[in-house]
Backbone as CSV, one residue per row, in Angstrom:
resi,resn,N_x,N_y,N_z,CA_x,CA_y,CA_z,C_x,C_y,C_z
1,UNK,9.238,-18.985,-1.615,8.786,-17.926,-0.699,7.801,-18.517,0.314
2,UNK,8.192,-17.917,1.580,7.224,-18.476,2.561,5.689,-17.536,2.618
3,UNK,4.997,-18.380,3.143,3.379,-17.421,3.548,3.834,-16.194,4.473
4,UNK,4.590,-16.004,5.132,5.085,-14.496,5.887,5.656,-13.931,5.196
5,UNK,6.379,-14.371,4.243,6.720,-13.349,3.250,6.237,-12.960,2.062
6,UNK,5.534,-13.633,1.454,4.108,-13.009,0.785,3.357,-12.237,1.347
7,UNK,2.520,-12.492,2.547,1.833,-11.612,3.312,3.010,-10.311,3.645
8,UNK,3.911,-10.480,3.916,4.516,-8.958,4.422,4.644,-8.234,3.069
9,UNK,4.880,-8.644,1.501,5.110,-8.111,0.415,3.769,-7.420,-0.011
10,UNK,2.781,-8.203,0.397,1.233,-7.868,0.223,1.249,-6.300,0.825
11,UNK,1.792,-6.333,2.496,1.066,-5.134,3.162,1.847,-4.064,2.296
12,UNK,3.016,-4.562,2.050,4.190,-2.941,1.674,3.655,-2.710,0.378
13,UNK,3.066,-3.881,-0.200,2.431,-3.178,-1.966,1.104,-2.505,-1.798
14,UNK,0.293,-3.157,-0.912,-0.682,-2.241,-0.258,-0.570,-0.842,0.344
15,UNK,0.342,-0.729,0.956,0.786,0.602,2.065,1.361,1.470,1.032
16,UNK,2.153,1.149,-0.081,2.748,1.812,-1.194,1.741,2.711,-2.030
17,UNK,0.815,1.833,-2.401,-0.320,2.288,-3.345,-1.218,2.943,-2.784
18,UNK,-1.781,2.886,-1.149,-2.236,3.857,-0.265,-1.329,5.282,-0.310
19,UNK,-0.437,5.355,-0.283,0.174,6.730,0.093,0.262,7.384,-1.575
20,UNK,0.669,6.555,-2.907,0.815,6.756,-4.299,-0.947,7.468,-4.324
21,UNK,-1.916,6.999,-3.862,-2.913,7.113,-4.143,-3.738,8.897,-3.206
22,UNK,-3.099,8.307,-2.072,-3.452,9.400,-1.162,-2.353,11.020,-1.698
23,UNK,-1.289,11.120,-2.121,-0.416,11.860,-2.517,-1.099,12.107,-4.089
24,UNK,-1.478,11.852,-5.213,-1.858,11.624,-6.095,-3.555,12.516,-6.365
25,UNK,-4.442,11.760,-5.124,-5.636,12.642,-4.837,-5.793,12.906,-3.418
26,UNK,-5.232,13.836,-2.937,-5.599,14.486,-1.997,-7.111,14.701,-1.911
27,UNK,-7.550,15.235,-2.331,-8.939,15.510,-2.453,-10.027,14.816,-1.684
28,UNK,-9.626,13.548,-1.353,-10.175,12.619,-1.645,-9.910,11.878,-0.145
29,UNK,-8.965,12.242,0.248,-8.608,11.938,1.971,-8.569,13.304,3.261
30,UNK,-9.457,14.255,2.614,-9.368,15.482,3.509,-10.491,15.112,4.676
């Protein structure tokens, strides 16, 4: 695996767990 494709797997596991997290506790992003 190249360094751009680590880094791009990084943002989408990041961006994944932002929305899992934000959907999950609302509360918490109003």
């Amino acid at each position: 695996m190249s360094i751009e494709s680590v880094l791009v797997t990084a943002v989408v596991v990041v961006l994944a767990i932002y929305l899992l997290v934000a959907l999950v506790l609302p509360e918490r992003f109003q």
